[in-house]
C-alpha positions in Angstrom: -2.5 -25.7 -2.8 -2.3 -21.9 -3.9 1.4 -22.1 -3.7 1.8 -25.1 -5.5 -0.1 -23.6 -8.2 1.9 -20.8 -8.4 5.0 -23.0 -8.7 4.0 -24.9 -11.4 3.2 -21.9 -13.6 6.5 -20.3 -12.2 8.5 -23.6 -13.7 5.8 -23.5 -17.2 6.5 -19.9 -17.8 10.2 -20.6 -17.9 10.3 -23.4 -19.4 8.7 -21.5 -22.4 11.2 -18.7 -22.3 13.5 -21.6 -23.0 12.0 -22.9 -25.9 11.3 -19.3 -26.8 14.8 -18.5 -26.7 16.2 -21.5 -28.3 13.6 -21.7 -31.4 14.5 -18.0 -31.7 18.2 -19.1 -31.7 17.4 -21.3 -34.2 15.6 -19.4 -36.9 18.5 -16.9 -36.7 20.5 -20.1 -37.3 18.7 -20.5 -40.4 19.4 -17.2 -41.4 23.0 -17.2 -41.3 22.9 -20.1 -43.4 21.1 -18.2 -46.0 23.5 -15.5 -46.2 26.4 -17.6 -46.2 27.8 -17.4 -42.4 29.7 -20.0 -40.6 28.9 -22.5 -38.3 30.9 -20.6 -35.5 28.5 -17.6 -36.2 25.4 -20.2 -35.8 26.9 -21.7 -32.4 27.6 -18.4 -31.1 24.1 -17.3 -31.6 23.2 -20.7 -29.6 25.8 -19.4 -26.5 23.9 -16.4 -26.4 20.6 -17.8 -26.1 21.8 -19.9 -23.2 23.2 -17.4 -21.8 19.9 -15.0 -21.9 18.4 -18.5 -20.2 20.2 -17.8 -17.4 19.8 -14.9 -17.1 16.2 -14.4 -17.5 15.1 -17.9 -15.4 16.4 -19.0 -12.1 17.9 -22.3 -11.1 20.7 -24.5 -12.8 18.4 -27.0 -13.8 17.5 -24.9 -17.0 20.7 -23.6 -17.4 22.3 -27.9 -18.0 18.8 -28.0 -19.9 19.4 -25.1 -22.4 23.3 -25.8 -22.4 22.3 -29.6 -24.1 19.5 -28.7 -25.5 21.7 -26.0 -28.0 24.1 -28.8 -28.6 21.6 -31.3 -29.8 19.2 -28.2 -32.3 23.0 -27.2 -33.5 23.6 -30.8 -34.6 20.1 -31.6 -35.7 19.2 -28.7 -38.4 23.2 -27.2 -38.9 25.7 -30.2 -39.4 25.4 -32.6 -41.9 23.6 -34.6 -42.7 20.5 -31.7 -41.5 17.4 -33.3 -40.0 19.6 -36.1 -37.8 21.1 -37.2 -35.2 24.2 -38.7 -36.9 27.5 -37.2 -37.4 29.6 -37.6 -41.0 32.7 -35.9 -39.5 34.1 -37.2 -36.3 35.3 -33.6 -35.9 32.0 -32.2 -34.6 32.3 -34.3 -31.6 35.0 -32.4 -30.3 32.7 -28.7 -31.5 29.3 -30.5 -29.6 31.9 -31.4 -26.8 33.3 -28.0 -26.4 30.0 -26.1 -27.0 27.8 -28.1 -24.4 30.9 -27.6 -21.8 30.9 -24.1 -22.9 27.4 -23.4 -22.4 27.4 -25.1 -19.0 30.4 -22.7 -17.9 28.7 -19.6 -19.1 25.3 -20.1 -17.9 26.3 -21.2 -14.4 28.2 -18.2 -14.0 25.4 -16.3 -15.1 23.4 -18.0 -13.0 25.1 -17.9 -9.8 26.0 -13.9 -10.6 22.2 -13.4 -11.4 21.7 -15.1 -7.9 24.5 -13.0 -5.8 23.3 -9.8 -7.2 19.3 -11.4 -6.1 20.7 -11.8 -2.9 22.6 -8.9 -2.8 19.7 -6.9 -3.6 17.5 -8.4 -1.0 20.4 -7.8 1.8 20.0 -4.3 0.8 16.5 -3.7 1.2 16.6 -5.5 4.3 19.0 -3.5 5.8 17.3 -0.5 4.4 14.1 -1.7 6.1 15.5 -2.6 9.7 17.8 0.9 9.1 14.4 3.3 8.5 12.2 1.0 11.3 15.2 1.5 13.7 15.3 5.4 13.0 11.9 6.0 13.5 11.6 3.7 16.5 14.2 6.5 18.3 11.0 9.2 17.8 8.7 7.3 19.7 7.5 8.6 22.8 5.7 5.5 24.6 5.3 2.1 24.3 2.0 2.6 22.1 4.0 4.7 19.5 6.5 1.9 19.3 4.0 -0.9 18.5 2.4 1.3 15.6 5.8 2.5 14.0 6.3 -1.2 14.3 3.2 -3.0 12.6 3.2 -0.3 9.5 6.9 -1.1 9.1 5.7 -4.5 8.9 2.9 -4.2 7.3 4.8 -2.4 4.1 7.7 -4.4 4.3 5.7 -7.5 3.3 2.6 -6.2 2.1 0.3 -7.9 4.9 -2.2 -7.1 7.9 0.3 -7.1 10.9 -1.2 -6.7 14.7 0.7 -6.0 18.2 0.2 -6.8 21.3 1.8 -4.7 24.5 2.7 -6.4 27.9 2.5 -3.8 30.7 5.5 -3.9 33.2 4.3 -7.0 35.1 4.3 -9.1 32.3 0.6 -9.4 31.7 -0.7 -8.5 28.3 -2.7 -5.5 27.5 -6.5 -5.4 26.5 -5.8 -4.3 22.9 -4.0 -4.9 19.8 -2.7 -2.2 17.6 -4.1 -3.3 14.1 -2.5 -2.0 10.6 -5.8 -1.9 8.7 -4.2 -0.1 5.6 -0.8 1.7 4.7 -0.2 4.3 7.5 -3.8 3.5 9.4 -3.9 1.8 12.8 -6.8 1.0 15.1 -7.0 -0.1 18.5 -8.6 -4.1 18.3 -9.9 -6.0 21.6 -7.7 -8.6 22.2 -9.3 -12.1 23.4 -9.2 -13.8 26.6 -6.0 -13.0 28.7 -5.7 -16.5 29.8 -6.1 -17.5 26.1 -3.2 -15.0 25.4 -0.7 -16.2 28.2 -0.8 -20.1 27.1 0.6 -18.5 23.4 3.1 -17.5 25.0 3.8 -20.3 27.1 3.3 -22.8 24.1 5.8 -20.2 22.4 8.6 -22.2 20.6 12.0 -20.5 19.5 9.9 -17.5 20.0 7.0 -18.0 18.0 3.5 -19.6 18.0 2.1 -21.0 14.7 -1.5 -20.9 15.6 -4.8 -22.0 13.5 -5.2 -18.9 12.2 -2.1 -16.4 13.0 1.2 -16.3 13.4 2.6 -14.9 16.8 6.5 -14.1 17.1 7.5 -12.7 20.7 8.9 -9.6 21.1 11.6 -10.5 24.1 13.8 -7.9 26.1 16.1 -8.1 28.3 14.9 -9.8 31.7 10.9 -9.8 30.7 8.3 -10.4 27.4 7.2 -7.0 26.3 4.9 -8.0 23.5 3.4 -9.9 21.0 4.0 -9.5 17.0 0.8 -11.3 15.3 0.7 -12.0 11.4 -2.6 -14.2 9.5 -1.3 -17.9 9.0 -1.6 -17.1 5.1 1.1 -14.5 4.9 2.9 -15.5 7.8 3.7 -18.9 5.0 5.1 -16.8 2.3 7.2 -14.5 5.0 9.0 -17.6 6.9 9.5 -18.7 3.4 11.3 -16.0 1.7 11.8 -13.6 4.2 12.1 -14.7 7.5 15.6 -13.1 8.5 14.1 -10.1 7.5 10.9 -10.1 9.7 12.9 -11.4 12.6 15.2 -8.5 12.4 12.5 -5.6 12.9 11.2 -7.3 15.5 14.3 -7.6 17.2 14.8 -3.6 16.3 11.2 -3.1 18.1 12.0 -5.3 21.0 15.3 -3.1 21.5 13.1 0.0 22.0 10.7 -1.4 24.2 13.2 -2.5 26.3 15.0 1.3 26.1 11.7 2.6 27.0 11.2 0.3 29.9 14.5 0.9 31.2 14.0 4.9 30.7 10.8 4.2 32.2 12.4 2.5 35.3 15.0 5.0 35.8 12.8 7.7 35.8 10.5 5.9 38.1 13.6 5.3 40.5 14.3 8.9 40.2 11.2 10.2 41.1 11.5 7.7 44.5 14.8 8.9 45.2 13.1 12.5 44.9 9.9 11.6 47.2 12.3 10.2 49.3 14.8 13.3 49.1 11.0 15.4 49.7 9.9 13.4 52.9 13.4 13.8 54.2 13.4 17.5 53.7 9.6 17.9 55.1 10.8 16.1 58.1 13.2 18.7 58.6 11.5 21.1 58.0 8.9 20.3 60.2 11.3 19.4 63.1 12.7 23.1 62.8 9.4 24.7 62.4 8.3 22.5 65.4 10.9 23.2 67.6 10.5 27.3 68.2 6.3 27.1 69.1 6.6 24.0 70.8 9.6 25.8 72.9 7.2 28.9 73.5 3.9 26.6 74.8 6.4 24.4 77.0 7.7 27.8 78.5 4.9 29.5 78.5 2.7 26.8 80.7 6.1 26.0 82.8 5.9 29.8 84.0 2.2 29.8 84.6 1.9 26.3 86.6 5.3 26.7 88.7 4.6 30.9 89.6 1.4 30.6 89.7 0.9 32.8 93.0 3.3 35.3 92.0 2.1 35.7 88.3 -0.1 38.8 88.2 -3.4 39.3 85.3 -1.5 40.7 83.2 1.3 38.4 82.8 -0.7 35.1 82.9 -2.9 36.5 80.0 0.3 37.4 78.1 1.8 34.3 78.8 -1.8 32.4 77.5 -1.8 34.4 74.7 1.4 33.7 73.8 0.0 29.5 73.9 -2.8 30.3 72.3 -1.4 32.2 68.9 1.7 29.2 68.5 -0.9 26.7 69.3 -3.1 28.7 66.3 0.5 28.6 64.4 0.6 24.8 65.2 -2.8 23.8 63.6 -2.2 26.3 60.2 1.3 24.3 59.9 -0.3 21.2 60.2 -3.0 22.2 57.7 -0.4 22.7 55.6 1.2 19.9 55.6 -2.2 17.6 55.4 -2.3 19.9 52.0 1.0 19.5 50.4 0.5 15.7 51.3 -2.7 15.3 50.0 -1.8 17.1 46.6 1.6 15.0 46.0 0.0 11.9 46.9 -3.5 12.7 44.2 -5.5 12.0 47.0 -6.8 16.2 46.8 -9.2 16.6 44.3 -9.4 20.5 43.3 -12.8 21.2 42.0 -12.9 24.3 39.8 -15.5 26.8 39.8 -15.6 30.1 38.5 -14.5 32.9 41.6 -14.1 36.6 41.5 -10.4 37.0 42.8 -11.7 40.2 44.7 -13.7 38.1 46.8 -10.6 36.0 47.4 -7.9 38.5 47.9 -10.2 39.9 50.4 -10.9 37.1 52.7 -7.2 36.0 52.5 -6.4 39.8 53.3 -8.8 39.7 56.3 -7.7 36.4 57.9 -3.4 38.2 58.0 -5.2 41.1 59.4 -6.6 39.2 62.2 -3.0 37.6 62.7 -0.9 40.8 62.2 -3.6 43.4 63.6 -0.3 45.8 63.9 1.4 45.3 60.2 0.0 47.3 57.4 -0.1 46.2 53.4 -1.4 47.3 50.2 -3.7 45.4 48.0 -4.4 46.0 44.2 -6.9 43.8 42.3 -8.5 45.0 38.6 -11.2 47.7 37.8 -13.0 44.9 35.8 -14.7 42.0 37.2 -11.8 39.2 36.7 -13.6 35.7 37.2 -10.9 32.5 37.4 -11.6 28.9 37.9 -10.4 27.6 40.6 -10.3 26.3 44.1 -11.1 29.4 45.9 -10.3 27.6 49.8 -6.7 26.6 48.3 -6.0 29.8 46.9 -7.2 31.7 49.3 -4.5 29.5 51.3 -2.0 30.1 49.0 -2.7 34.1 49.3 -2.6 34.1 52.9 0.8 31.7 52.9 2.8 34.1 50.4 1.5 37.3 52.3 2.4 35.8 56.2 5.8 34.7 54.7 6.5 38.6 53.7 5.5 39.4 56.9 7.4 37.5 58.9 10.5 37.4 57.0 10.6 41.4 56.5 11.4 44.2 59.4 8.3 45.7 61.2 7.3 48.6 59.0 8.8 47.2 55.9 6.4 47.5 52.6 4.3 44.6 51.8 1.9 44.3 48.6 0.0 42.0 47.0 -1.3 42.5 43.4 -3.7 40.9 41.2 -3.7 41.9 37.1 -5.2 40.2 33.7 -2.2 39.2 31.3 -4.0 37.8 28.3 -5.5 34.0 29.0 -4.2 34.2 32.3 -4.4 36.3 36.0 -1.2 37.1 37.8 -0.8 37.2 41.4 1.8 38.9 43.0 3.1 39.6 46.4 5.8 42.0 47.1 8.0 43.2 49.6 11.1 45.4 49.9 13.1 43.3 53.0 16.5 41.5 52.6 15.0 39.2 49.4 16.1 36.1 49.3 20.0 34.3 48.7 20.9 33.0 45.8 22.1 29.9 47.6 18.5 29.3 48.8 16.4 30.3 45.5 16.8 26.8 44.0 15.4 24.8 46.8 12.9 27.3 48.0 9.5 25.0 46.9 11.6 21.5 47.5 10.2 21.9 51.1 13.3 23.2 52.8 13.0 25.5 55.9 15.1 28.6 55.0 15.4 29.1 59.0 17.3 25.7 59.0 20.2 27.2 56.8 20.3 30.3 59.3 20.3 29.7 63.1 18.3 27.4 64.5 16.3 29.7 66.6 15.2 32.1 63.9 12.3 32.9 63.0 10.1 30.1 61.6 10.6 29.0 58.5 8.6 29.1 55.2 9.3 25.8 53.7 6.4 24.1 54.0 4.0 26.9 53.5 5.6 27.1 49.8 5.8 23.6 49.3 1.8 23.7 49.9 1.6 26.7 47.6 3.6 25.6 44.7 1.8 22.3 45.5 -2.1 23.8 44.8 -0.6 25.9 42.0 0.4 23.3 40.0 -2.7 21.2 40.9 -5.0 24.1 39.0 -2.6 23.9 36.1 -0.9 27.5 37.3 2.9 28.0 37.9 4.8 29.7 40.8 7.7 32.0 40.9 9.7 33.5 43.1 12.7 36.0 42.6 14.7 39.1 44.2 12.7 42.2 43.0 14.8 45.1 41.1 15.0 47.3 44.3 15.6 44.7 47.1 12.8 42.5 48.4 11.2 39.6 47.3 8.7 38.9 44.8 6.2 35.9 44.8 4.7 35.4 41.9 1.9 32.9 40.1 -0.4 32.0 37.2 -3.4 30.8 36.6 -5.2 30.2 33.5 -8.3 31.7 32.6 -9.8 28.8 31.2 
């Protein structure tokens, strides 16, 4: 009703430019006459009027309408006899003739250039408008992002309250709209029932679903529906109407970056198997070479104490049980380990922080090597002041005692090994030094990808460290920390992390 309304008063107003134009025509008309001017001056003056008719209204039919109604005004007050109809000089048939044809001519041409350069125009701004959406629909960083850029876009291209509607990857629809409530603002609205939601979308028809009260266009990717554009029914009306190219071009634009997100999305997602996978392959490994040597030793071990059993003095059968008993202790640290690392990567470990005095832990972790290595010597340095960090003290205390067995074992007998523990700013460092043969360049990439570095040397070295710093750079990043490793400036290794203070 409201837009009948407005088309009637559309079609009033110019019909009264018309009159307008040709009464002010006409008066000019008069004018000439006054002052002496031809007839040609007075139809002229009619052209022109038609031709602003054009110009200023749209449609033909008031350009044929102007075009006769100038012929019939030029014949009525300016030939003879004035004030009618009738014609003394069958010579103004051929002038009415040629006028009316020549108004006709003119004013359609106006009319239909007035109407290419409309159209024109509008092809501009729409490609202006699809041109700025698709630009900042390249900045977006999620899904989320892309439904709001998209719903202002909307909402300012045609001036109305425009909603969206995500659909996670298994096609069902998310539990909130994003809601343009005014020019830049968006709010987070409750969407209704799912199962309302999911017959919309079934009932769907060329990709839309013209509802009681809104308007709901689909937002379609490649293989899967990844959302929902909803308009009111009121402006949805005027949209279709005049603009419905337009509208369905930005959402196309949005449903080409969802469907680049969900594809980045996927690919990263099959990376990150691919890596897990890459990660379980290496752990297994790893795990077979650091198996292998301790395993070796208890088999030997027992062999030589069950098969010489007679012939085995004290001494030897409580070296050779000692010898079970620390790779069996080895064994059961190994697999705690690996319960760890598998725990963290898998966000089944919860790490509670709590405020600890790293003396406290650099102590214990320092006692627990001594009791492994009561013959190897090492320096320890924590801070005058009383350094209090959050954090998991059992995991770091892990971590300690992992970094500081690995410079052990991987350095000569008398070789230098410290461990450090300093206040830089917001954060404490912990280091652990030692001046062996460092570590190869070739193995520095890979060394917290759980890799055994005895597996790239022979394969009854010493046993390895990968999995001890897969746990440790494991439980560092866990408390938000960062680990580091490097060759130190005078041989040796360093081992190095952060935590933060807060």
């Amino acid at each position: 009703m409201i837009k009948q309304r407005n088309s009637v008063k559309s079609v009033f107003c110019r019909a009264l430019l018309m009159v307008a134009l040709l009464t002010a025509a006409t008066l000019i008309g008069f004018l000439f006459r006054q002052i002496g001017l031809t007839e040609t001056s007075i139809v002229m003056v009619y052209l022109l009027s038609v031709l602003l008719t054009a110009w200023l209204t749209s449609g033909v039919v008031f350009c044929i309408l102007a075009s006769v109604a100038a012929t019939f005004l030029f014949n009525y007050f300016f030939t003879e006899p004035y004030f009618s109809f009738g014609i003394d000089d069958p010579g103004y048939l051929i002038t009415f003739t040629v006028m009316t044809i020549t108004a006709l001519i003119t004013s359609t041409l106006t009319s239909h250039a007035k109407r290419n350069e409309r159209s024109a125009e509008e092809r501009e701004a729409e490609t202006k408008a699809v041109y700025n959406l698709t630009n900042r629909l390249t900045e977006a960083k999620d899904i989320h992002e892309i439904a709001d850029i998209a719903v202002n876009a909307i909402g300012d291209s045609f001036g109305c309250m425009v909603a969206c509607l995500c659909f996670d990857e298994n096609g069902a629809p998310e539990k909130f709209f994003i809601q343009r409530i005014s020019e830049g603002k968006t709010i987070r609205q409750t969407a209704e029932n799912e199962d309302e939601i999911i017959r919309h979308v079934k009932e769907m028809r060329d990709g839309y679903y013209d509802g009681t009260d809104f308007f709901d266009l689909s937002v379609y990717g490649k293989e899967s529906l990844l959302g929902m554009v909803r308009i009111s029914k009121k402006n949805a009306e005027d949209i279709l109407e005049a603009k419905k190219h337009l509208l369905r071009s930005m959402v196309e634009s949005t449903a080409l970056a969802m469907d680049r997100f969900r594809a980045a999305e996927q690919r990263a997602k099959s990376r990150e198997e691919a890596l897990q996978e890459r990660y379980r392959g290496n752990l297994l490994r790893a795990i077979s070479h650091d198996l292998r040597t301790p395993l070796t030793g208890i088999l030997g071990a027992s062999s030589a104490i069950i098969e010489n059993e007679k012939s085995l003095n004290k001494a030897t059968r409580i070296k050779l049980l000692t010898n079970i008993k620390e790779d069996s202790q080895w064994l059961i640290h190994m697999v705690e380990n690996l319960l760890s690392v598998t725990r963290i990567n898998q966000g089944t470990m919860k790490v509670t922080k709590t405020p600890e005095a790293v003396e406290e832990i650099v102590a214990a972790a320092a006692n627990q090597i001594h009791k492994r290595f009561p013959d190897r010597k090492f320096s320890l340095k924590t801070p005058d002041e009383l350094l209090v960090v959050p954090m998991d003290g059992t995991l770091i205390m892990q971590v300690l005692i992992n970094l500081l067995e690995n410079a052990i074992k991987h350095t000569p007998t008398g070789s230098k090994v410290s461990a450090e523990v300093r206040r830089e700013n917001d954060t404490a460092v912990f280091e652990v030094v030692d001046n062996g043969n460092g570590i190869s360049e070739q193995e520095l990439p890979y060394l917290f990808e759980g890799y055994a570095l005895g597996e790239k040397n022979s394969s009854d070295s010493s046993r390895g460290m990968g999995i001890g710093l897969s746990v440790c750079n494991s439980i560092i990043k866990a408390h938000d920390g960062k680990l580091e490793a490097a060759n130190g400036k005078d041989g040796g290794a360093v081992f190095r992390f952060v935590l933060p203070l807060k």
